[in-house]
N, C-alpha and C positions, 0 to 999 in steps of 0.2 A: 336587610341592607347592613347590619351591625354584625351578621353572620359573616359575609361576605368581606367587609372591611378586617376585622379578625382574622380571617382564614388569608386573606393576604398578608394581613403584617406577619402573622406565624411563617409565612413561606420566605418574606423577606430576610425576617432574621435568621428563618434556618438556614438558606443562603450564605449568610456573613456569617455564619457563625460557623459552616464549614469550610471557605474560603478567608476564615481570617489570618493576617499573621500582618508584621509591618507593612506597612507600604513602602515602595520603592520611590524617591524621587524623582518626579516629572518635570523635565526642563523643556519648554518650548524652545525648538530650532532657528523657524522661521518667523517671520512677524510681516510679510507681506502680504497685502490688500486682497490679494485675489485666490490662488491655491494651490496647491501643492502636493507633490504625492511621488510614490520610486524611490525607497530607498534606498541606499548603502553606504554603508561605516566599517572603518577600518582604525582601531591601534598600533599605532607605530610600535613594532617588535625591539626596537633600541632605543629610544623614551616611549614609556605608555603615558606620561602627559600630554601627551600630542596625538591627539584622535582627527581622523579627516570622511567627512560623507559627501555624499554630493545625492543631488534629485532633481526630478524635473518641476519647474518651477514656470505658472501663467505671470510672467511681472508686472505687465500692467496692459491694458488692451493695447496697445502700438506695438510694442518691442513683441507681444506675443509668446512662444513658448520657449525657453531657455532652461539647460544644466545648469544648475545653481551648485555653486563648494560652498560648505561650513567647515570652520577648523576651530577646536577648542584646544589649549595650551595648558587645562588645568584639569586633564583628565573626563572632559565630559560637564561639567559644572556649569559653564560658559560656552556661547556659540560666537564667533563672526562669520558672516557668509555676506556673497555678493554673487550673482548673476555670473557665468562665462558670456563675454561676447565675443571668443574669438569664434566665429561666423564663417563660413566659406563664401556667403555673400550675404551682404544687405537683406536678402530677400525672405534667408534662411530661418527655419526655425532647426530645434533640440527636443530629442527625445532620447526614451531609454537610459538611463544615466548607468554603470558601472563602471566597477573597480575590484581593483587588486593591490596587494601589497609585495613586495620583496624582502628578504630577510634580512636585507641591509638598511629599510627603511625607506624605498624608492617607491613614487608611489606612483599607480598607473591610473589613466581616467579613460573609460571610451565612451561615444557617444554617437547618436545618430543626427544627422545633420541634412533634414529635405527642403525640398523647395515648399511653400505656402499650397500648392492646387493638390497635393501630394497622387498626381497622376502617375500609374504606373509608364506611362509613356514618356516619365522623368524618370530622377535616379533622387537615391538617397547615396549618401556618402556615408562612411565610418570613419569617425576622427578622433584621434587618440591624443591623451595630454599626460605629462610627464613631469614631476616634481621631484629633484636632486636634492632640495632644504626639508621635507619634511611636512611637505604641503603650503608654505610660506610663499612658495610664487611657482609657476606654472610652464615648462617649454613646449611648443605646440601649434598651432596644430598640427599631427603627423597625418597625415592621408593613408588610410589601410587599402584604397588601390583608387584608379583614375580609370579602371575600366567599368565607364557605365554603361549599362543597355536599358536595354525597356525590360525592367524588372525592379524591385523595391528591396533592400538592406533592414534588418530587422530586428530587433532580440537579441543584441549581440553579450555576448558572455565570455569571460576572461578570466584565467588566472595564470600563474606563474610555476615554475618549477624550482621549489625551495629544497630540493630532497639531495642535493649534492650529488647525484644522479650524473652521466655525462651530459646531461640535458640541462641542466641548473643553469638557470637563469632565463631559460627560453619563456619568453609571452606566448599563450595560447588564446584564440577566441573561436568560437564555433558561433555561429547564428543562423539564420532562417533567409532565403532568396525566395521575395515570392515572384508572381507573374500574374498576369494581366487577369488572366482566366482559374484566378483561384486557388491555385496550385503553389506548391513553396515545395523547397528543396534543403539541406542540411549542408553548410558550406562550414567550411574549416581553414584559417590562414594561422602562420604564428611570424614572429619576429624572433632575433638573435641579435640585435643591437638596439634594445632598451627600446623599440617602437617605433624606431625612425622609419624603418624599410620592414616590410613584409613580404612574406611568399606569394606565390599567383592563386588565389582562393579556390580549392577544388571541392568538387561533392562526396561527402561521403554520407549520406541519408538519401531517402527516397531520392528516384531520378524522376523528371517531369516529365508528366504523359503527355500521349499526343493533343494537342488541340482540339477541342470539339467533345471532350470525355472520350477517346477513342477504346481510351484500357480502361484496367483497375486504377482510382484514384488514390492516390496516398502523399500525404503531407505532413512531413515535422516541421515540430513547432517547439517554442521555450527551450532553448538546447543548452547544456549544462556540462563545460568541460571538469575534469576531475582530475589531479597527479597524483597516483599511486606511490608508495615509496619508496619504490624500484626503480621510480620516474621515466614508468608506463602512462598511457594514458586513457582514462574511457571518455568519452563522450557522450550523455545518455539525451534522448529527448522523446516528448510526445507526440505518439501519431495520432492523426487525426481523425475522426468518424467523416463519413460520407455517405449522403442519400443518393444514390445515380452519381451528380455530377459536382452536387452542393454540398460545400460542410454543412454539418450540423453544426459546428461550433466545440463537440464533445471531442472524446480521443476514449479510442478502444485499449489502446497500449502504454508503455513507458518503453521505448526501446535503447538501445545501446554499440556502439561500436566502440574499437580496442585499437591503439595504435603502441607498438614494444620499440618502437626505431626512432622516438621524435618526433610524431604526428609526417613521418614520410608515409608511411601505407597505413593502411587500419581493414580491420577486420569488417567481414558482411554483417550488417544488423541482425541483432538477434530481438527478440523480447524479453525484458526483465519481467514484466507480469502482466493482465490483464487489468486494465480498469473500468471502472463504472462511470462514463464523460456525467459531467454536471452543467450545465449557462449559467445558472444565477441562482446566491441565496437571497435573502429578503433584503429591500430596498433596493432591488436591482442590479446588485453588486454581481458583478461578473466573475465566476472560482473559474481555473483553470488546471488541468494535471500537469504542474509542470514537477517534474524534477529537477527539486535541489540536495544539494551534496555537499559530502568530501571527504577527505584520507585522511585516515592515522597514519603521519608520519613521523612520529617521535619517538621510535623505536624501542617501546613500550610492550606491556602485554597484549596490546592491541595493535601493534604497529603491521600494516600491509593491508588492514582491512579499510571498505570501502563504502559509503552510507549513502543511503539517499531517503529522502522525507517528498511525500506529496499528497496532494488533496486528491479526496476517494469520495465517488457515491455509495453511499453502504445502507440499507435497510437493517433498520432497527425497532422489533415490535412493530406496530402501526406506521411508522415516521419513517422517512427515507431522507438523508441528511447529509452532509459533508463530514469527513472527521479526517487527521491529520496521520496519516499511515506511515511506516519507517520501516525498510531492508536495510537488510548488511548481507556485504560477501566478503567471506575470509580468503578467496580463492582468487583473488583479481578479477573475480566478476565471472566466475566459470557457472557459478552457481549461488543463488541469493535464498535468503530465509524469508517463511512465507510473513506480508506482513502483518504486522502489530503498531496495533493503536497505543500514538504518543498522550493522546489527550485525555484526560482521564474524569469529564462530565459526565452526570451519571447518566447509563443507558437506559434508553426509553422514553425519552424527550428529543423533541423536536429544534435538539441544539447543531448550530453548523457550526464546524472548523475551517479553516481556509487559510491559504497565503503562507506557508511555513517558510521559514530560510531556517537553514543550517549548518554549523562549523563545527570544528574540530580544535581544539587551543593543544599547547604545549606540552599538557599534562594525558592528553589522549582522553581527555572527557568529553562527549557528545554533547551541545548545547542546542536547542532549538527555540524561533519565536514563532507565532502564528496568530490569527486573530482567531478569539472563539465568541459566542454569544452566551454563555452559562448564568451571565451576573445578571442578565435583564430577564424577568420571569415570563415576559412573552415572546424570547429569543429572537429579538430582534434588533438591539442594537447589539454592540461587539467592542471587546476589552482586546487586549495587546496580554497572550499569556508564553511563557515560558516555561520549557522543560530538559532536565539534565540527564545524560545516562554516564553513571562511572564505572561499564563493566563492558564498556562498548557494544552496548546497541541490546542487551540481555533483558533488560528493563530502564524506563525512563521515570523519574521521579514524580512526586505529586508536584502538579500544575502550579507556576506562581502567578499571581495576576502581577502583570508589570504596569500596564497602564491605571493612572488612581483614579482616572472618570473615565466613562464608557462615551464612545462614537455612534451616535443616530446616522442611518446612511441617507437619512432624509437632507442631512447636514453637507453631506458632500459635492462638491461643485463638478460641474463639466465645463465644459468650453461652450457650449450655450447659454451659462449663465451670463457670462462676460462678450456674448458677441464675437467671438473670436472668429468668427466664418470658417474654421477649421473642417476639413469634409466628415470626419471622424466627430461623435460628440461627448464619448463619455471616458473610454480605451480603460472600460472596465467599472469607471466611476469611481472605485481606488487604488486604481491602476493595476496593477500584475505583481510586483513584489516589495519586499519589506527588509531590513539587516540588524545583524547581530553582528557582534565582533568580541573578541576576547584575548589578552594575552595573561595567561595564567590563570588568575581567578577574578580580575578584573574583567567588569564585561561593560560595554556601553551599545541598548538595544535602540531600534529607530525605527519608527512606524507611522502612518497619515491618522491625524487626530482631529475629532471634528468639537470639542467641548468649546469651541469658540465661534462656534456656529458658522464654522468654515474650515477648508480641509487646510490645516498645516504641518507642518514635519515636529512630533515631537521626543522626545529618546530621555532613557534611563540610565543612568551608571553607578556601576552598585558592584560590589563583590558577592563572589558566589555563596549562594543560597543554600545552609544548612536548613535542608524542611525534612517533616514526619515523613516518615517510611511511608507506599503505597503498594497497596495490598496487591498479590496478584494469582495466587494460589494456592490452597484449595478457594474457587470461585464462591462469591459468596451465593449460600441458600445453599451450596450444590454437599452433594454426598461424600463422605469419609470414610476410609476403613482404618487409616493410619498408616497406611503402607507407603507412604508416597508423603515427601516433606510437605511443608506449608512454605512460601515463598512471595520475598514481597523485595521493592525495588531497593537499590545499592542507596544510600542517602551522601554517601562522601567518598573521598579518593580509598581504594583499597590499603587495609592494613592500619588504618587511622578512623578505624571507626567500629565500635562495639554496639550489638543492639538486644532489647529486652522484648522478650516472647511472653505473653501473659495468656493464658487460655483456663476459661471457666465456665460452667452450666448458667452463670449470671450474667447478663448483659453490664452489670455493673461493675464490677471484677472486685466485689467485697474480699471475697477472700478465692483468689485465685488458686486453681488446683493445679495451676503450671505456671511457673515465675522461672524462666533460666535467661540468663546473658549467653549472647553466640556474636563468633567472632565474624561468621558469615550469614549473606542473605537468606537465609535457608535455617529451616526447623526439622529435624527428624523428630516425633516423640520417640521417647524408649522404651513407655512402658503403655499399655491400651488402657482406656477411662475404664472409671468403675463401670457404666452400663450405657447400653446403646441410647441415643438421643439428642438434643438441639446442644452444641456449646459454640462458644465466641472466642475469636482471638484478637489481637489485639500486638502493635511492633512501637516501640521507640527505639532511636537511637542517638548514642553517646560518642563522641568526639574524643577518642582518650585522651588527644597531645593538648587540648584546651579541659576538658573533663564536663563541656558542657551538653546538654541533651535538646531533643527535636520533645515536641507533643508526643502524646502516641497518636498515629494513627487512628483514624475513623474503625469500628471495628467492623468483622466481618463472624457472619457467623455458618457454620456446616452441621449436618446430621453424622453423629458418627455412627456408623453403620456395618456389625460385623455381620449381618445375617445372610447363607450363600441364599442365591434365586434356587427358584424352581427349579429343576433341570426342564427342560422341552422336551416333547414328545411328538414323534416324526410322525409326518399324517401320508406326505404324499411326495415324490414316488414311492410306494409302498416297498417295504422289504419282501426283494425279489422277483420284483414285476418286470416283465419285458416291456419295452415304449419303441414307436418309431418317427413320437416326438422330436427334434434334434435339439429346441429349446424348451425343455421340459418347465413346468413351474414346480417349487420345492414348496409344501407348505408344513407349519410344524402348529405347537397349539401355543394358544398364549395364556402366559404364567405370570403374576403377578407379583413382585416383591415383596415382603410382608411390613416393608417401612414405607412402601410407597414412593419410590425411587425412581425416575425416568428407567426403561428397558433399552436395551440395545443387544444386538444379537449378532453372533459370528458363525459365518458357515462355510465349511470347507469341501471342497469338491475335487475327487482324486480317484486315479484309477489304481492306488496302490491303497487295500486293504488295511495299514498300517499305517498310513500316513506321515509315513518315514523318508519318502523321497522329497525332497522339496520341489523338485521341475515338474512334479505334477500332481501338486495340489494348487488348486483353482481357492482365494481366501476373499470373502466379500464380509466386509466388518462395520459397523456402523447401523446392521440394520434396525429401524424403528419399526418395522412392519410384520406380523409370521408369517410371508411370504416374499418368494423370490423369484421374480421368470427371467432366467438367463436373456440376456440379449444378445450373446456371442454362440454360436450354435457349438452342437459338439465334436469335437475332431474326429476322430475314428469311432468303428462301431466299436463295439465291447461291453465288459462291466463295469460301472460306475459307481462311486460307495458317496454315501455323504453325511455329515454330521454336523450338530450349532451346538453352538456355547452360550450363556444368557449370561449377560453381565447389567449389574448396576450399576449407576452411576457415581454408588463409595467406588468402587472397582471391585467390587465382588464378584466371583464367577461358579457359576452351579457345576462348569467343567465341560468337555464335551459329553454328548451321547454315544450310545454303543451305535456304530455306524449301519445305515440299511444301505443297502445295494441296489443298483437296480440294472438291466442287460438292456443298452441301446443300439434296435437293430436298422437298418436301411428298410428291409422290406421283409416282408414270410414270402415266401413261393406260394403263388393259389390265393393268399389273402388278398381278392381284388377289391373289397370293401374296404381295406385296412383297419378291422378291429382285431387281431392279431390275434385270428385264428380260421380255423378252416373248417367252412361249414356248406349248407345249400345254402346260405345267406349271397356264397359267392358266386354262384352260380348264375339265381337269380341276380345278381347285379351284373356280369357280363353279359346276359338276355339285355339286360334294358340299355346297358352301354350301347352294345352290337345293333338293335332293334328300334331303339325305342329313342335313341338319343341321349340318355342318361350319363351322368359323369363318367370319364376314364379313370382305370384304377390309376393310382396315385402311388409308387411310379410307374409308368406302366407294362414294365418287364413283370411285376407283381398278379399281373394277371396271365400272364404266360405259362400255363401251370404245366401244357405238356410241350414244353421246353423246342417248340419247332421255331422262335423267332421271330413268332406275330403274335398277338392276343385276337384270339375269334373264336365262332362257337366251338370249335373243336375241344380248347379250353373250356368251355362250361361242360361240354360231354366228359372230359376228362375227371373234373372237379368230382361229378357225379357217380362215374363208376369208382372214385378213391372211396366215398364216402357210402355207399350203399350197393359196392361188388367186391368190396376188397383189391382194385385193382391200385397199381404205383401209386404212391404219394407223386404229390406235385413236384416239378423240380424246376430248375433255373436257367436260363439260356448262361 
């Protein structure tokens, strides 16, 4: 038992003792009885004293569910918040709570507004609120349309066009229209007079199938508009998984459509990428793939590019978990980079990520918050963390814990706790999102927090976080040759930040054999270690214009490894052999690295002897196996040559081999057995074909040996007198 007790406190403190740095201060929001949860916050861009959020908010069991505003006047320090009741009726409740801001300081609010039975044979409303003083008082309610049917308003999402753009100033909302029978569609409205009036909401996401599952099912969800700083616009959202006729609840996709006109036309869906759908991490908390986003528009080194952050199912070692994924496109969304992990827990635990929001501030730095589980050692409750990228979307910085007590989701309330007869009982249990907000280096974050043994809104405000560098390659354990930098994430705005490279065969860096200052993320060495072996590296960095410095860095250690592999040695097709194979297997021998170094192997497949033409060489790289069986057959007959390369994982490479060949034919003439050649083997097998019932040669013009059109005995007589009269070779129709 004293074993066990020890062996926790050590994991605990080595927890803190990797996650330490100040803490951020934690101000509760809200202080209401019941619960709370949906965030979003916003800094006024012309006073950043004046910060405005809004959530959805149970006030008391009567009044039921309601948009609650908070406004603080002193930067975040302080909250006052009160309930919205302006209502479409008595009867009504509030959900989904967002916001936008404009760059004059205008602040937008929308919300959802249904009846109490929330039958889809009613309607939900969308109703928009509008603040001219800076959040101080409210004009409103605007109605985003009076055309209801039998369908339900959903997830609605909003921002503005700040980009001086001819579009500037235009409100944009995209959200989710479901239906009766399960199904939802991707609607899109915008306004041009501050929210009063809106356009006639059309579809631009899935269209709804027929009644009954008649077609293919498809449904977006979570829709996420975004202004480009062309002031284009995408739109991205989650499509849905479907069993026959039923969600699953998951989403196989992130998809996307483009509008270049003002959100008048938009482009066909396309996919940003596959994902892995997820229901729930522990204590029932409901994850979702939604995409959130947004644009460098501050005409920066980054300025045009386009972000988005979402939760991913990802196996990892044993554990299949959540973690908080991040693309960019530099191209307006023509084409996205594959993703990469914001969250930086270490892998191989059975830690979830979930819930990310994230913005873009003035200076073109990527900010993001999310809940993760890393600080509880049985990954089960969840802290409020944050992370930075200053090189737009290249690398994101080591993880800051923003919340200072962690969240039990046991703590979390539904609308059955309170009775609320709500048909709905938990809409997630921490509902669907979370906010950041930032103007410059001011940021004030806001998330549902349970340390009060109930779910309330509580938020941070703090200026940006100079933290240690985070490593990111060479990966640590993995192999080294030198050839290729070391590289670890930006820690501060470019050109304002200087950082120190330490690399030693000591894990302690007594006397380090590499000490250099670089002005960029990135290490080339220049010259190669004394000898092949384990060393560690190791990054701090210095803030010239203040001349203060971060920790170093956690270190990471590599093998450095000049040694080439084996070369390989080609087994099979043999050099020179005829096949009438079409997917041949390649096999070669397996060679061992002499440090002990994962293998991987490259093999090229070409009908040009020299391997000079690029359009046809066939290149399959990655292989872990010494063998390879095409799955794509071979185009023409002819000769074929092929060759591997053996590389380690320093990136060492033995080079290729001297290539074998080998003559891929359709068929021999006479060989009706197909072992590729002609004997009384074939003979006898057109007997049993013809007679006896026996397989047809394969193809069967290949037993056609004297060339009249049929294969029958005539053909085995033939085959016979080739082979013991000297008479014709066999030949081909």
């Amino acid at each position: 038992m004293k074993v066990a007790v020890i062996a926790v406190c050590l994991c605990l403190a080595l927890i803190a003792s990797i996650y330490a740095q100040d803490p951020v201060p934690n101000v509760q929001v809200t202080a209401g009885m019941y619960f709370q949860n949906e965030e979003q916050v916003f800094i006024c861009p012309i006073d950043t004293n004046i910060v405005v959020a809004n959530w959805r908010d149970y006030v008391d069991p009567y009044a039921g569910l309601l948009c609650s505003i908070g406004r603080s006047t002193d930067g975040g320090a302080t909250w006052l918040s009160s309930p919205n009741w302006l209502l479409v009726s008595s009867s009504s409740y509030q959900s989904d709570p967002t916001m936008t801001i404009d760059e004059d300081g205008t602040f937008y609010m929308a919300f959802m507004d249904f009846r109490q039975t929330m039958l889809f044979t009613d309607s939900s409303f969308i109703l928009f609120l509008r603040s001219d003083d800076l959040g101080a008082t409210w004009q409103g309610p605007f109605m985003m349309s009076e055309d209801h049917g039998a369908f339900f308003e959903d997830k609605q999402m909003i921002t503005v066009d700040n980009t001086g753009s001819p579009y500037d100033g235009t409100l944009y909302m995209a959200y989710t229209r479901y239906y009766a029978y399960d199904s939802s569609m991707v609607m899109f409205t915008k306004s041009t007079d501050r929210a009063e009036t809106f356009t006639t909401p059309k579809i631009i996401g899935p269209s709804i199938p027929l009644p009954g599952c008649a077609n293919d099912r498809q449904a977006g969800h979570f829709v996420k508009p975004i202004v480009l700083s062309d002031g284009s616009l995408i739109v991205a959202y989650g499509l849905r998984k479907y069993d026959g006729c039923t969600s699953t609840g998951e989403f196989e996709s992130i998809r996307m459509v483009k509008s270049t006109d003002g959100g008048e036309t938009f482009t066909e869906p396309v996919d940003i990428v596959a994902t892995n759908g997820y229901a729930q991490v522990d204590g029932g908390i409901n994850v979702y793939t939604i995409p959130v986003g947004d644009a460098d528009i501050t005409g920066g080194p980054y300025d045009g590019s386009v972000y988005i952050a979402f939760t991913n199912g990802n196996a990892d070692d044993v554990y299949y978990h959540t973690d908080v994924n991040f693309m960019r496109s530099t191209d307006g969304g023509e084409s996205w980079s594959e993703p990469l992990r914001i969250n930086d827990d270490p892998l191989g635990k059975n830690c979830d990520n979930f819930h990310p929001w994230l913005i873009v501030n003035e200076d073109g730095v990527i900010i993001t918050l999310f809940y993760d589980q890393r600080m509880d050692p049985a990954y089960y409750s969840f802290d409020a963390f944050a992370a930075y990228s200053f090189d737009g979307g290249e690398t994101f910085t080591t993880n800051q814990r923003i919340s200072t007590v962690s969240s039990n989701p046991n703590d979390l309330k539904d609308a059955s706790d309170i009775n609320k007869g709500l048909p709905y009982e938990k809409a997630g249990k921490v509902a669907e999102y979370i906010g950041i907000t930032a103007v410059h280096d001011k940021i004030v974050a806001m998330w549902t927090d349970t340390r009060n043994g109930n779910s309330d809104v509580y938020s941070a405000h703090y200026q940006m976080p100079f933290l240690k560098p985070r490593l990111y390659s060479v990966e640590n354990n993995a192999g080294y040759s030198g050839l290729s930098p070391l590289i670890w994430s930006t820690c501060w705005h470019e050109g304002d930040v200087t950082y120190r490279v330490q690399i030693d065969d000591d894990s302690l860096f007594g006397s380090p054999a590499i000490d250099d200052l670089v002005s960029d993320n990135a290490y080339q060495p220049a010259t190669n270690f004394a000898e092949d072996g384990i060393y560690y590296w190791r990054v701090k960095a210095y803030r010239t214009a203040e001349a203060d410095s971060t920790e170093f860095s956690d270190y990471w250690s590599f093998l450095y490894d000049t040694h080439e592999p084996d070369s390989p040695i080609l087994l099979s097709p043999g050099d020179g052999v005829t096949t009438t194979i079409h997917t041949p297997t390649f096999v070669w021998s397996y060679s061992n690295d002499a440090t002990g170094t994962p293998e991987s192997y490259t093999l090229e497949l070409s009908t040009d002897n020299t391997f000079s033409t690029p359009e046809t060489i066939n290149t399959f790289e990655g292989l872990t196996d010494t063998t390879l069986a095409l799955d794509t057959p071979l185009a023409v007959p002819g000769t074929y040559y092929w060759r591997v390369n053996h590389l380690d994982q320093a990136g060492n490479e033995s080079g290729y081999t001297t290539p074998y060949s080998f003559n891929y034919i359709t068929f021999v003439c006479g060989d009706a057995n197909g072992d590729i050649s002609i004997n009384i083997g074939d003979a006898v097998y057109l007997v049993m074909y013809i007679f006896k019932g026996g397989p047809a040669p394969d193809p069967i013009e290949s037993g056609d040996a004297n060339c009249d059109g049929s294969t029958n005995i005539g053909d085995a007589v033939y085959i016979v007198s080739y082979i013991f009269k000297g008479g014709p070779a066999p030949c081909c129709p």
